[in-house]
C-alpha positions in Angstrom: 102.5 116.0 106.1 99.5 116.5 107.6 95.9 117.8 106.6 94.5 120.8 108.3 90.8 120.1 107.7 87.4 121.9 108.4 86.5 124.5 111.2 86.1 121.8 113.4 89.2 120.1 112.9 90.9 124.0 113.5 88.7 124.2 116.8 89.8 121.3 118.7 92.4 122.8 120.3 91.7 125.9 122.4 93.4 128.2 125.2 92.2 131.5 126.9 94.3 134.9 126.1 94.1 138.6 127.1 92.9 140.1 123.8 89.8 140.7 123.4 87.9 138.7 120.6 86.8 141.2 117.7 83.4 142.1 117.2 82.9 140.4 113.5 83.6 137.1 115.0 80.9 137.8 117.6 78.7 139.1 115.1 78.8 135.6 112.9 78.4 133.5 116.0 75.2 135.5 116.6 74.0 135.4 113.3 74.4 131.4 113.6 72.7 131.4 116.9 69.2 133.6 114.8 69.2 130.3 112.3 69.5 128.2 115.2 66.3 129.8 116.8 64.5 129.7 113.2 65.0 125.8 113.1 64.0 125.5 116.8 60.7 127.8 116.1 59.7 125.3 113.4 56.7 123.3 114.8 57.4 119.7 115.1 54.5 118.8 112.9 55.2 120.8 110.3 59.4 119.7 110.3 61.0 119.0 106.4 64.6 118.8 105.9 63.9 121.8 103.9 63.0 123.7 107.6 65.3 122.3 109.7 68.6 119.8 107.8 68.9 122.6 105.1 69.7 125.5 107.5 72.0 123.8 109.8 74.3 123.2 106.1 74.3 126.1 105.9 74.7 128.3 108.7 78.0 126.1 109.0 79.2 127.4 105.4 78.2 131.1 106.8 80.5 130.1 109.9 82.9 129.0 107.6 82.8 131.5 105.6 83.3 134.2 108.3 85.8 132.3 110.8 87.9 130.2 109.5 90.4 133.2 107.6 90.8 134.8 111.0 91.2 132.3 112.8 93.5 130.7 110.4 96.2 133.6 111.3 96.9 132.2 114.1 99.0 129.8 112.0 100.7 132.0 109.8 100.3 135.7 110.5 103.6 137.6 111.0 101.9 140.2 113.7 102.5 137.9 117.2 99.1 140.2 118.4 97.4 138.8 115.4 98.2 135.6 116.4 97.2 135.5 119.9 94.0 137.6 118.9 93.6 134.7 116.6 94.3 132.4 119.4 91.3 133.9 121.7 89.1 133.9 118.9 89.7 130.1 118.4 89.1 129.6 122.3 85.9 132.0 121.8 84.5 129.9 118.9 85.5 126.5 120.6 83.0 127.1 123.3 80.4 128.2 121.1 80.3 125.1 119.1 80.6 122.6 122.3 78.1 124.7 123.7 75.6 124.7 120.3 76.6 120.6 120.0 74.7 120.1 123.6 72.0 122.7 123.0 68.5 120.5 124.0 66.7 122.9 122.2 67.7 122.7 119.1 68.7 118.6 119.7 64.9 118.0 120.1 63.9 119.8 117.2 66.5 117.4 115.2 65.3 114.6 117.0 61.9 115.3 116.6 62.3 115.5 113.0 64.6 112.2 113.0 61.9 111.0 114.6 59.2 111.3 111.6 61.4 108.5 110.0 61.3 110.9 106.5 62.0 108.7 103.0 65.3 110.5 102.4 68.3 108.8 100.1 71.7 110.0 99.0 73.2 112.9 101.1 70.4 113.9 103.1 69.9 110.5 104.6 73.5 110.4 105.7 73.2 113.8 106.8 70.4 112.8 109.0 71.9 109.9 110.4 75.1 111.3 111.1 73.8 114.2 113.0 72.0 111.8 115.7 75.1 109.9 115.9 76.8 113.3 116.6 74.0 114.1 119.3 74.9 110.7 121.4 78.8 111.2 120.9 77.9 114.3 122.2 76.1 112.9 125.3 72.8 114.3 124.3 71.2 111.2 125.4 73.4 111.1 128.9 71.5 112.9 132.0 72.2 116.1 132.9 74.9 115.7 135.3 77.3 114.1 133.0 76.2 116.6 129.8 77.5 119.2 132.2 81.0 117.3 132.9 81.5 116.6 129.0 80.7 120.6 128.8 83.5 121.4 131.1 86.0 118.8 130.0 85.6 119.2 126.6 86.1 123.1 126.9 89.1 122.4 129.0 90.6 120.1 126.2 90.4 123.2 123.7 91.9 125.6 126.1 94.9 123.0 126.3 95.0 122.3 122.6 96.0 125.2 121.5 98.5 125.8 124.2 100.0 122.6 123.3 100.1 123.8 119.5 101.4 127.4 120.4 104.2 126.5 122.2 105.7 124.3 119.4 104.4 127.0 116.8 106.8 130.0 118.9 109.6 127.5 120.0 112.7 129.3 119.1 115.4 126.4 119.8 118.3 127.3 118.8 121.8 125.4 118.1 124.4 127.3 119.0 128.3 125.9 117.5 131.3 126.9 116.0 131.2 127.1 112.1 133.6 124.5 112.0 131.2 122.5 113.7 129.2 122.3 110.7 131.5 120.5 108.0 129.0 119.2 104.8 126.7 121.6 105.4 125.5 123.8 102.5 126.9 127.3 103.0 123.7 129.2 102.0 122.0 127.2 105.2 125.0 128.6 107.2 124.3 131.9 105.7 121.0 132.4 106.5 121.7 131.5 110.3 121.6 134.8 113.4 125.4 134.8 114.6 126.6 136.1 117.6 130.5 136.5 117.6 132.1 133.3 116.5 129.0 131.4 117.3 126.2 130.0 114.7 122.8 130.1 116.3 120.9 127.1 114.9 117.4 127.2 114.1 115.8 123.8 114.0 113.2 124.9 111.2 112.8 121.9 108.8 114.8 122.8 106.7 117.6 124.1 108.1 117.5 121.1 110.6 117.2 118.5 107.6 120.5 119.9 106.1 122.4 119.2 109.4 120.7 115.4 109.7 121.8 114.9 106.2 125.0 116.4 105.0 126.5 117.7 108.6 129.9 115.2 108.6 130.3 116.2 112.3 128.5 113.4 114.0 128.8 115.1 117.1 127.0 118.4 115.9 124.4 115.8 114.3 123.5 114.3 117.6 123.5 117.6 119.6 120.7 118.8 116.7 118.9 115.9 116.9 118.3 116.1 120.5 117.5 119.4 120.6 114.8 118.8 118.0 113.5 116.2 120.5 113.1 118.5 123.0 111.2 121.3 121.4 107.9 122.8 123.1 109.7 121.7 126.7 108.4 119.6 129.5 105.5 121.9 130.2 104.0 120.8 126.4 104.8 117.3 128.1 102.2 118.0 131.5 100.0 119.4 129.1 99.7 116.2 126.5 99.5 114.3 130.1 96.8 116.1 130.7 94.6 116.1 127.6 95.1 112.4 127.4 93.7 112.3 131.1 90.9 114.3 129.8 90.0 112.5 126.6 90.2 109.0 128.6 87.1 110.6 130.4 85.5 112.2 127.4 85.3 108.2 126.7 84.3 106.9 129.5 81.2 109.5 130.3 80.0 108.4 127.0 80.2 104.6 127.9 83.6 103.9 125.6 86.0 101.4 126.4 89.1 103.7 126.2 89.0 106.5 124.1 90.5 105.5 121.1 87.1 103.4 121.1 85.4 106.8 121.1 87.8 108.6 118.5 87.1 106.0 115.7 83.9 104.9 116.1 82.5 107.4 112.9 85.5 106.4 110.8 87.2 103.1 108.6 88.4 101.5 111.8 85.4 101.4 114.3 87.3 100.6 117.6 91.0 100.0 118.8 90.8 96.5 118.4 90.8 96.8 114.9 94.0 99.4 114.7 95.3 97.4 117.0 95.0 94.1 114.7 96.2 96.1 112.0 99.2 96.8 113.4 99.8 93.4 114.4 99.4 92.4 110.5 101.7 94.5 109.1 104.6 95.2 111.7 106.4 91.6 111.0 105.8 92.2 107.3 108.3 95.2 108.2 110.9 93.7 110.4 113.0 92.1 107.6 113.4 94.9 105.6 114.0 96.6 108.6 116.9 94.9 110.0 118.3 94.8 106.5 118.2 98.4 106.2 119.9 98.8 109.4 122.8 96.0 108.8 123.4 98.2 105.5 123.4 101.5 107.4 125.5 100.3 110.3 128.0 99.3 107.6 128.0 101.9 105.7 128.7 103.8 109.0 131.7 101.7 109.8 133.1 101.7 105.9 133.1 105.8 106.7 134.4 106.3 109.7 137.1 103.1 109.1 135.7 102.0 112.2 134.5 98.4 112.3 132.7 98.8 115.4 130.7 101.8 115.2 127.3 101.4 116.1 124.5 103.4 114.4 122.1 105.8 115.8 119.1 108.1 115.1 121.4 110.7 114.0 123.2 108.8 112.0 120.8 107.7 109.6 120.0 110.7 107.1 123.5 111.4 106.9 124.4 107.5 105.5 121.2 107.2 103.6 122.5 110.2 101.5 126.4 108.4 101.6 124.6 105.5 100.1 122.5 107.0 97.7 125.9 108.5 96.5 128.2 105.7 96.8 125.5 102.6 95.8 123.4 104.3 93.7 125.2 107.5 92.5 122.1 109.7 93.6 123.7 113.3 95.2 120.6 114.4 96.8 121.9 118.3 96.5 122.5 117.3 92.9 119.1 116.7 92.3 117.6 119.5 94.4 119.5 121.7 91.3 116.9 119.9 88.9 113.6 120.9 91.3 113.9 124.9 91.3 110.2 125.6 92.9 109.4 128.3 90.0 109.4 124.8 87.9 107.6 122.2 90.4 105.1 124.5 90.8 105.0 124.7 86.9 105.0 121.2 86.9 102.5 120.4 89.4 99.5 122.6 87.3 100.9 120.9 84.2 100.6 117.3 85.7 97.5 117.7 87.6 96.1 120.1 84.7 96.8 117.4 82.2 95.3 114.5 84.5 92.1 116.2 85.5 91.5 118.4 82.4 92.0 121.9 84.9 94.0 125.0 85.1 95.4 127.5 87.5 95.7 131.0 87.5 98.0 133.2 89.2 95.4 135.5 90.7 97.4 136.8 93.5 97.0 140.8 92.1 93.2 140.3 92.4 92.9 139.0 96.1 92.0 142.2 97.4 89.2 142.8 95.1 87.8 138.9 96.5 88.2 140.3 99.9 90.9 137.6 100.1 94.1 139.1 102.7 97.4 138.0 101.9 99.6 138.1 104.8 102.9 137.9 104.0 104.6 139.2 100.9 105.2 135.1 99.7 101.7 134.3 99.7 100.1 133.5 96.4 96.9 132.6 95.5 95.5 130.4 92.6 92.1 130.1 90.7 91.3 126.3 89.5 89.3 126.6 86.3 87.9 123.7 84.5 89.3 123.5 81.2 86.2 122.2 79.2 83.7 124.6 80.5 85.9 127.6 81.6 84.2 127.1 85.2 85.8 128.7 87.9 86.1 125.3 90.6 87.9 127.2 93.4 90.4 129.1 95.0 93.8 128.2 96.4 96.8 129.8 98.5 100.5 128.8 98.5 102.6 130.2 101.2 105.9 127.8 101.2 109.2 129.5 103.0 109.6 129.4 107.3 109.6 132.6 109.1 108.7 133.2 112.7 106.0 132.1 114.4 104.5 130.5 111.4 103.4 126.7 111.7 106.0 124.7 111.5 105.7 121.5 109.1 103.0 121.1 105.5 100.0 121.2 105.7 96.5 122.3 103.8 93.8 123.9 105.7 90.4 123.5 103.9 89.1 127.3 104.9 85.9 127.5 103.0 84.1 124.2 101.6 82.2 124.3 98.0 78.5 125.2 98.7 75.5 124.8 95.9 72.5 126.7 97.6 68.8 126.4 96.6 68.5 129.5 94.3 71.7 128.0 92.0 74.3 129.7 93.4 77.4 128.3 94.1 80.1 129.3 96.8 83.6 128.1 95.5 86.1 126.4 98.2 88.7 128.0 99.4 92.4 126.3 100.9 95.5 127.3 101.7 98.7 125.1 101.5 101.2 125.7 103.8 105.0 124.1 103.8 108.4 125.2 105.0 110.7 124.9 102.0 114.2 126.5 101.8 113.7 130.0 100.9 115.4 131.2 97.7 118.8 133.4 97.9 119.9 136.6 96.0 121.7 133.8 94.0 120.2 130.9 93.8 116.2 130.0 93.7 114.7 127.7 96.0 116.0 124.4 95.1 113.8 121.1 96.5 115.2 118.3 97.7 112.9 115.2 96.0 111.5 114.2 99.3 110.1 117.3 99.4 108.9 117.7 95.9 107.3 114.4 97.2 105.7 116.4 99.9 104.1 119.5 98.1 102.6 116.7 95.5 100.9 115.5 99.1 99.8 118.4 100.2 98.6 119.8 96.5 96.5 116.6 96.5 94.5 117.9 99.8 94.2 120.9 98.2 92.9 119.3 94.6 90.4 116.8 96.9 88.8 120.3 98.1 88.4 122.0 94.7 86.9 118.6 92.5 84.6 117.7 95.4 81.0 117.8 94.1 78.0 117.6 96.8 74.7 119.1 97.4 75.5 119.3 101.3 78.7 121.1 102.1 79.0 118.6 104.9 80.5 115.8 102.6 82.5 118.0 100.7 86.1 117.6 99.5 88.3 116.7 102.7 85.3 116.3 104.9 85.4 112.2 104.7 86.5 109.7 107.3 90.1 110.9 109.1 91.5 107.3 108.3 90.7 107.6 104.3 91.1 111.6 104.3 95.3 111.1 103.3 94.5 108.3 100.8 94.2 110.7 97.3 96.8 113.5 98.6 98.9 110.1 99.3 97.9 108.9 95.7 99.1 112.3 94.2 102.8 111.9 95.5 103.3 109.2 92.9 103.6 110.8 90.0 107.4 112.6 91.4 108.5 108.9 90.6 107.2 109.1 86.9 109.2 109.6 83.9 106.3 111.1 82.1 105.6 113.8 85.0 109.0 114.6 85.4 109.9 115.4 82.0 107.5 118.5 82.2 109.1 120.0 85.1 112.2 118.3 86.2 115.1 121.0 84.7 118.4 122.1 85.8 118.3 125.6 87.2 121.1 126.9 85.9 121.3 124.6 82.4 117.8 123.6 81.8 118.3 120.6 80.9 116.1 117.6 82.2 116.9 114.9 85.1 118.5 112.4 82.8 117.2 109.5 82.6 119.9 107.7 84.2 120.2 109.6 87.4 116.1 108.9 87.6 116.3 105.2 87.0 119.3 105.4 89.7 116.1 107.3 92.1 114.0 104.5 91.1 116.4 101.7 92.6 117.3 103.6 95.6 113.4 103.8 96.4 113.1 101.6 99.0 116.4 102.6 100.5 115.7 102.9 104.2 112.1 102.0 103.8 111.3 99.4 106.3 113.5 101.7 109.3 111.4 104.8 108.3 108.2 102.1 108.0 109.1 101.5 111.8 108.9 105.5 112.3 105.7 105.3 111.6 105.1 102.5 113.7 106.4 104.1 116.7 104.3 107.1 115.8 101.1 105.2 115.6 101.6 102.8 118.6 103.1 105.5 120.5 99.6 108.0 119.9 97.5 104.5 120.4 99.2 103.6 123.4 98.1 106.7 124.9 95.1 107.1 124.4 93.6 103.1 125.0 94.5 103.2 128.7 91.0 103.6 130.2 91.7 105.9 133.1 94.0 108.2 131.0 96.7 108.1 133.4 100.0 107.6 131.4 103.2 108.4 131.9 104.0 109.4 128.2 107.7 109.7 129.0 108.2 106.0 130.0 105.0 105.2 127.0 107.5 106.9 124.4 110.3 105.0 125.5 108.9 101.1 125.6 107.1 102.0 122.3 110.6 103.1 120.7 112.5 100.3 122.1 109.8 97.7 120.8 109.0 99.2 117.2 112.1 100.9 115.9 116.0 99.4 115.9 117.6 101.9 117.9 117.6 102.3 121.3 115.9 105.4 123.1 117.4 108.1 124.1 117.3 109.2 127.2 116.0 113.3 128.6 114.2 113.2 125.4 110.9 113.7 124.5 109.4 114.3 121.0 105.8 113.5 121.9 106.1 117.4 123.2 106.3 119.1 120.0 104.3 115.8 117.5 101.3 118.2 116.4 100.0 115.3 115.6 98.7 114.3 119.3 96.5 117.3 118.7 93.9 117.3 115.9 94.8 113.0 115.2 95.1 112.1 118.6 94.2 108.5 119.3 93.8 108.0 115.2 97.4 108.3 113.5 97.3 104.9 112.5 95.4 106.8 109.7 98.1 107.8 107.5 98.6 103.9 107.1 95.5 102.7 106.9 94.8 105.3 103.8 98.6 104.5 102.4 97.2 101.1 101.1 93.7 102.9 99.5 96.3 105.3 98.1 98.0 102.7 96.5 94.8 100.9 95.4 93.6 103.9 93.6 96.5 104.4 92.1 97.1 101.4 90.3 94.3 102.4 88.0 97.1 104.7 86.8 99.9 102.3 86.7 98.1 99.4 84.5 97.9 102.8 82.4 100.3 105.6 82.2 100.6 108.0 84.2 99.2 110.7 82.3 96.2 108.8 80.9 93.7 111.4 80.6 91.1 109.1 81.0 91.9 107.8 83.7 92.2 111.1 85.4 88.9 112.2 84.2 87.3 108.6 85.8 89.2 109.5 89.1 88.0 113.3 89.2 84.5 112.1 88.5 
């Protein structure tokens, strides 16, 4: 689950290709670069936020506006030329903005005004602020010399960004086994698999690799999948990691940062890495109980299986026991439920939750995306119109492209394209997102039929989505999703809540076939199991976060990420590593939250906060909704 957010956050991962970078993109960079030179042309004396805050607000929107859809192909188009044409164009755009961020120009002209000390309050005073902090992150108070390394390391760092996230994005891993290799696992999964003579060939799309971990009996066939998945995106992905982190260490360290985790959280909740660090320190004992209990339980439930009273348990192991318990303690049949969660009806469910909660409605406006100038690239896609109910006001727009294919990105996310704009003469630009997932793709029989975990996980990513459309500000720089990275998950974490309540689920939770709803039973059954497993997937995150903070706090940057990966394993989870693996390779993560994973959390316990607000309540309290929205 992770939150694709502005431009920027799309931009901090670059690599140079062979196509050549179409001419509109140029065009909008050199339109930016005329508002630039209006601001700088501005006398000092003469200098209003009007003249010289204003226009910066907006030439991003207008950069927005024209980038961030092509660019965004790169993550979903099903033309491989797209793609890498995407790719350049990212790289292109990358050194534009590094370049514009150290442009002395234009940083005296802000500074001069800054300088002034104008009365501002609200928006426009934080705007102000945070651009001169931006200016000295961005070494604009450094002497020349050093500007000009932080120029060529932080151009670098693109160029191996998006590498990193292109080779996971076009990994093609496959599995290859016998079919009798996979015993438990749904046929349709089998189904849907490439075969070459009496040989299944894998793929380790989410999915399809989720089935195997959870209802393959073969523990063999389990452990050959899970390594694989470990491996994806190869050693080279591992240099490359090595090398950003070698980079970003002296990102830090030119600006005067203690390591450069120091650096990475300085404009957010945390500040420095002591404070993640003391975090972490607080709440990992809370864990370790629950933890070893959930592993003693596991371990037994392993040997009660296989009869065997001194099987151990491993990673492999454990969605394929959580589901035998969920069965056998708590008579919860994960595919069983699935049949209740056809998408057709979460996605109904969804717009009538949120709808009800925050007094909105969508439209299905996908037959009229050619007439916005809106592409939809691949038959799937949908896009949505939020309305406000009351007034009838259109709030924004919003794709939904949910099934794997090829070379699309490969976990859910939701990239903020386009952020809501209010401009001087009245008019208003709406926002613009697209939520991407990989759910199992419906059959010729059978719809697509979500497990809850990841009903759990489109309520998350929807919430991203809602934070973009029901943002109101005057500066599109604040808008929606554009908040500290460390609070940024707490409402689309708040949202996955209501796939645990009674009153939600009744609206959407039917049978496919019957239509009848979840009984109420099998959800209070849900309700018990719901900390089944929690404190050893609480660990997960653990080794996540320590693993990405251990990285990136060593001052030189020289890490061995392999040995890092291990130690960190061994000391926050209760298996043992495995060696010749390597998952740090294909963790997106380490690229657009490097150094600052801690974040999902951190925001986990605001998520939680804000929530309760609901819970003293019910869950559909319209009021509540309304105070939230507001």
């Amino acid at each position: 689950m992770r939150l694709k957010l502005t431009l920027f956050a799309m931009l901090l991962a670059a690599m140079s290709f062979a196509q050549e970078v179409p001419q509109s993109i140029k065009d909008a960079l050199a339109a930016a670069d005329a508002s630039i030179a209006k601001v700088v042309a501005v006398p000092n004396g003469e200098r209003t936020f009007e003249n010289t805050m204003l226009p910066l607000d907006e030439m991003d929107v207008r950069l927005d506006q024209a980038l961030s859809l092509p660019l965004f192909m790169s993550h979903v188009s099903t033309d491989a030329n797209e793609r890498n044409v995407a790719r350049a164009s990212e790289q292109h755009v990358v050194d534009w903005y590094i370049e514009t961020a150290k442009r002395e120009d234009l940083y005296r002209a802000v500074k001069a005004y800054a300088d002034t000390n104008p009365s501002l309050t609200g928006e426009r005073k934080r705007a102000l602020d945070f651009t001169m902090r931006d200016y000295r992150r961005a070494g604009m108070e450094l002497q020349a010399d050093k500007r000009a390394r932080l120029l060529d390391v932080e151009k670098e760092l693109s160029r191996l960004g998006i590498d990193f996230e292109r080779r996971i994005a076009d990994d093609d891993t496959r599995l290859a086994v016998n079919t009798w290799e996979l015993p438990g696992v749904p046929q349709s999964v089998i189904d849907r698999q490439d075969k070459i003579a009496s040989l299944v060939l894998v793929k380790l799309d989410g999915p399809t690799y989720s089935a195997i971990m959870d209802h393959c009996t073969n523990s063999a066939t389990r452990q050959k999948a899970w390594t694989m998945y470990r491996r994806r995106a190869g050693m080279e992905n591992v240099t490359t990691l090595q090398q950003m982190i070698k980079l970003r260490a002296e990102t830090a360290q030119i600006l005067g940062f203690g390591n450069f985790v120091d650096y990475i959280v300085e404009d957010r909740m945390a500040k420095n890495s002591q404070t993640v660090r003391a975090f972490y320190d607080e709440i990992i004992p809370l864990v370790a109980e629950k933890a070893k209990a959930d592993y003693a339980l596991f371990q037994n439930a392993k040997r009660e299986y296989t009869k065997n009273s001194a099987a151990a348990l491993y990673p492999w192991d454990y969605g394929f026991y959580k589901n035998y318990l969920l069965k056998t303690k708590y008579a919860v049949d994960s595919q069983k439920v699935a049949e209740y969660f056809p998408m057709e009806s979460v996605v109904k469910g969804l717009i009538d939750v949120t709808g009800r909660l925050f007094s909105i409605e969508f439209r299905d406006i996908t037959a009229r995306a050619g007439d916005l100038g809106l592409p939809l690239w691949h038959p799937d896609v949908k896009l949505y119109e939020v309305v406000d109910k009351a007034s009838g006001e259109t709030l924004g727009r919003m794709y939904t492209d949910f099934y794997p294919r090829p070379g699309k990105y490969t976990h859910a996310a939701c990239w903020q394209l386009w952020p809501r704009k209010e401009w001087p003469d009245g008019k208003v630009d709406l926002p613009l997102a697209a939520l991407v997932c990989n759910f199992t793709k419906p059959t010729e029989d059978k719809p697509s039929l979500l497990r809850h975990d990841e009903v759990e996980t489109f309520f998350h990513e929807f919430g991203h989505g809602l934070h973009g459309m029901l943002s109101r500000t005057n500066l599109a720089r604040f808008t929606g999703t554009r908040v500290a990275r460390d609070f940024v998950e707490a409402p689309s974490q708040m949202l996955e809540n209501w796939v645990w309540e009674k009153d939600s689920l009744r609206l959407f939770a039917k049978h496919y076939k019957t239509g009848q709803p979840l009984p109420d039973s099998l959800l209070q059954a849900m309700l018990s199991a719901r900390t089944l497993g929690s404190g050893m997937e609480t660990q997960g995150q653990f080794y996540l976060g320590l693993m990405d903070h251990e990285f990136h706090t060593k001052a030189d940057g020289v890490v061995d990420t392999l040995a890092v990966e291990e130690e960190v394993y061994n000391r926050t989870t209760q298996y043992k590593f495995v060696p010749h693996t390597f998952f740090e390779a294909s963790f997106g993560h380490l690229n657009g939250y490097h150094g600052a994973y801690y974040g999902y959390l951190w925001s986990l316990v605001y998520a939680q906060d804000l929530y309760s607000r609901f819970e003293d309540k019910v869950a559909l309290d319209e009021a509540a909704g309304m105070y939230y929205r507001t």
